[in-house]
N, C-alpha and C positions, 0 to 999 in steps of 0.2 A: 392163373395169376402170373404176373412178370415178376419176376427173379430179377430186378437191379444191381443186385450184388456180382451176378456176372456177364452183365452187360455193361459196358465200358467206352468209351473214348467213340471212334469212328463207327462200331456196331452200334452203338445205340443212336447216335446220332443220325446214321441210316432208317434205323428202325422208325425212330419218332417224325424225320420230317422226309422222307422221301417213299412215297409209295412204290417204286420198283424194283424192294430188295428182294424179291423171290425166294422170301421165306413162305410165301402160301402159293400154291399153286392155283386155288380157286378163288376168285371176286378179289383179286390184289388190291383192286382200289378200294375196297367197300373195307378189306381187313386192317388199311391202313388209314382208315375213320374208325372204324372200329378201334384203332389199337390208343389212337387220341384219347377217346371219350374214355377207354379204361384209365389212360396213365394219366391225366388231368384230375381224374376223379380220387386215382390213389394217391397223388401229392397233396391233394384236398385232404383227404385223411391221415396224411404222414407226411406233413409239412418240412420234416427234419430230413426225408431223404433228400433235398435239394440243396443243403447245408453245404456237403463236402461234390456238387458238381454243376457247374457251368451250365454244362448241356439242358439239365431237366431244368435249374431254373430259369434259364433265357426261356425254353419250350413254355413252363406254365406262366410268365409272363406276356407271353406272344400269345396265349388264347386267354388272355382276362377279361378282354371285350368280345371273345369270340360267340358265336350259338352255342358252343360247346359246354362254355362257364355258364351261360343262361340257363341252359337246360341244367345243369347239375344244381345250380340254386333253387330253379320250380320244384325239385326233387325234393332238397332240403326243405322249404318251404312248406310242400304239401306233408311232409314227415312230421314237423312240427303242428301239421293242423291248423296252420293258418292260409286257409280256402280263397278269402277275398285277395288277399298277398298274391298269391298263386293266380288267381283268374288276369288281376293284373298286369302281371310278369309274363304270361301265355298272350294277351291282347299284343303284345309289344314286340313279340317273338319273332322274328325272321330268318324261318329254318337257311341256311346254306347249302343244304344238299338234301339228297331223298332222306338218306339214313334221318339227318336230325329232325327232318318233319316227321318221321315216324314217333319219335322222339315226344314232340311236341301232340301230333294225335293223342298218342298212349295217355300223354297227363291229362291234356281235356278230358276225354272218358273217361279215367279216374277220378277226375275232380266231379263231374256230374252224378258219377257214380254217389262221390261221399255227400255232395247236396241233395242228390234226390229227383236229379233233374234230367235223367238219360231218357235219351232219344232213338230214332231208327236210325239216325246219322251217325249218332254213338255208336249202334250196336254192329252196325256194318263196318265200321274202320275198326275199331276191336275185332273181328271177324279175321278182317284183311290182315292184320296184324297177327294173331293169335296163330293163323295158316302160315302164314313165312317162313323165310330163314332166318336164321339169328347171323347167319355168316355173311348172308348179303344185305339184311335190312336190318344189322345193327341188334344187341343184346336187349333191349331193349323190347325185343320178341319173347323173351320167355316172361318175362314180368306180363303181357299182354296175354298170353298163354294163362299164363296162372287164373288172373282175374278173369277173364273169360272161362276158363273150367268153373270155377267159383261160381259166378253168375250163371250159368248152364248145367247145373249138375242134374238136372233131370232129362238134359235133350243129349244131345251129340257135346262130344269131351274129345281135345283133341292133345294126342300128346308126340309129340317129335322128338327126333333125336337130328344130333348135332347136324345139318346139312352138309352135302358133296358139292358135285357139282350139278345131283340131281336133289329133291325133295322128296324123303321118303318118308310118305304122311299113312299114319294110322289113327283110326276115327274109332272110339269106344261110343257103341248105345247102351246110353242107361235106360235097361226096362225097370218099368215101372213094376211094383210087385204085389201082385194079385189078393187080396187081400181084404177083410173088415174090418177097420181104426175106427176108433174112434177120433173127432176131431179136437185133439188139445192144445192151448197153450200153451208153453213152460216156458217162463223167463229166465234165461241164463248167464251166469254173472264168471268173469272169470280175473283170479287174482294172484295177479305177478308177483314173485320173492324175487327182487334185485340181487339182493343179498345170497343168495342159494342159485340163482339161477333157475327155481323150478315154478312153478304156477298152482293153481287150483280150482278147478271150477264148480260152482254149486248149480242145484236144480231146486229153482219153488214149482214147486210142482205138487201135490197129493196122489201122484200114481206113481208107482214101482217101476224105479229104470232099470235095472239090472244094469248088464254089461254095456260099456260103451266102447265106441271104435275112434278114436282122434289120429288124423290125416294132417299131417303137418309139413306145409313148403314153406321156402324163406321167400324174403321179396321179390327172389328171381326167378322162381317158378320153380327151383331146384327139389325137390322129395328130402327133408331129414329124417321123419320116422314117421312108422303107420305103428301103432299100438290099440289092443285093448284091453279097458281097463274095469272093472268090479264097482261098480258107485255102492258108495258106503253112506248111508242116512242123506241121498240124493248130491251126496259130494266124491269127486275123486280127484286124487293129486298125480301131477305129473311129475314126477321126481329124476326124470333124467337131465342133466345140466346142457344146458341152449347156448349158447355166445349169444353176448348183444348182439340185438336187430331188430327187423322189423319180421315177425311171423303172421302166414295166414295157416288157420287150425281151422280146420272143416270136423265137427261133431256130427256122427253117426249113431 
């Protein structure tokens, strides 16, 4: 996250509009699109820090009609679950660079994802995406990361760490496990406390779940907690306190 408070006058001014300050040594240009789409998006959500400085609010006024603003609205948009909105604002789109067509990839497969409508065209740009750098094609790779483990949890799971100036990819197989199930249903219902910060999820089910395992990432592919937990009369609560957001909770 960028620390505003001690970035100031000429350094930040460097930072936000000139890509050759040689703060990164790897993908200079890619980190200084990168560093946009984070501080457009933070001013987004903390419209006050541009109160007391010139600089940031000239910068988020200079990308209000940018791809930049575009994509962060499709984001909004599809958060709020209004899909048609979103499909719209994606027709209209005209990435600027590699990174933001990444950008824009990632929401169409998302959104096909939440209609129902994914393709092989989908699943290969999710693919391509989910394999990258986040350093050189933009953060927007671990969210792509995420929902592809999600969607794949029975084939190959792919998890990275932050990229160099090489890609050092490690691939998990999930085997399958040898075994006689039976074939059940269970509908599973899960219910948010705003107020608490904790959730709870129930099972209709008529068969005995014992222990459960919940795998918890944030939007951005980030790991908060792996726990398991004792289901008590087909219900168990998660009582450790979340910050707002958006979570994906994989149940084991």
């Amino acid at each position: 996250m960028l620390n505003i408070g001690i970035l100031s006058g000429k350094k930040i001014t460097s930072f936000i509009f000139s890509p050759q300050v040689g703060t990164y040594t790897i993908f200079p240009d890619e980190q200084y699109i990168n560093a946009q789409h984070r501080i457009y998006r933070m001013l987004n959500q903390q419209p006050g820090l541009k109160d007391n400085s010139m600089v940031l609010t000239d910068f988020y006024h200079s990308k209000l009609n940018s791809s930049i603003a575009q994509l962060a609205t499709v984001e909004h948009t599809l958060a709020l679950g209004e899909l048609d909105a979103a499909a719209t604002l994606l027709a209209a789109l005209s990435p600027a660079n590699a990174i933001d067509a990444n950008y824009k990839n990632y929401y169409i497969a998302y959104l096909h994802y939440k209609t129902r409508s994914c393709t092989s065209t989908d699943s290969s740009a999710l693919w391509q995406l989910a394999t990258g750098c986040a350093a050189r094609d933009g953060d927007i790779i671990h969210q792509a990361r995420s929902l592809f483990n999600f969607l794949h949890q029975d084939g190959y799971r792919i998890f990275f760490d932050e990229c160099a100036d090489s890609t050092s990819r490690t691939f998990k197989k999930a085997l399958p496990t040898v075994a006689k199930t039976k074939n059940t249903k269970t509908e599973i219902t899960l219910y948010p406390n705003p107020a608490t910060n904790q959730f709870v999820i129930t099972f209709n089910t008529s068969e005995k779940i014992g222990k459960i395992e919940l795998l918890i990432n944030d939007v951005t592919g980030k790991w908060v907690n792996n726990v398991t937990l004792e289901c008590n009369d087909n219900k168990i609560m998660y009582d450790k306190n979340l910050e707002n957001g958006i979570y994906f909770i994989t149940i084991k």
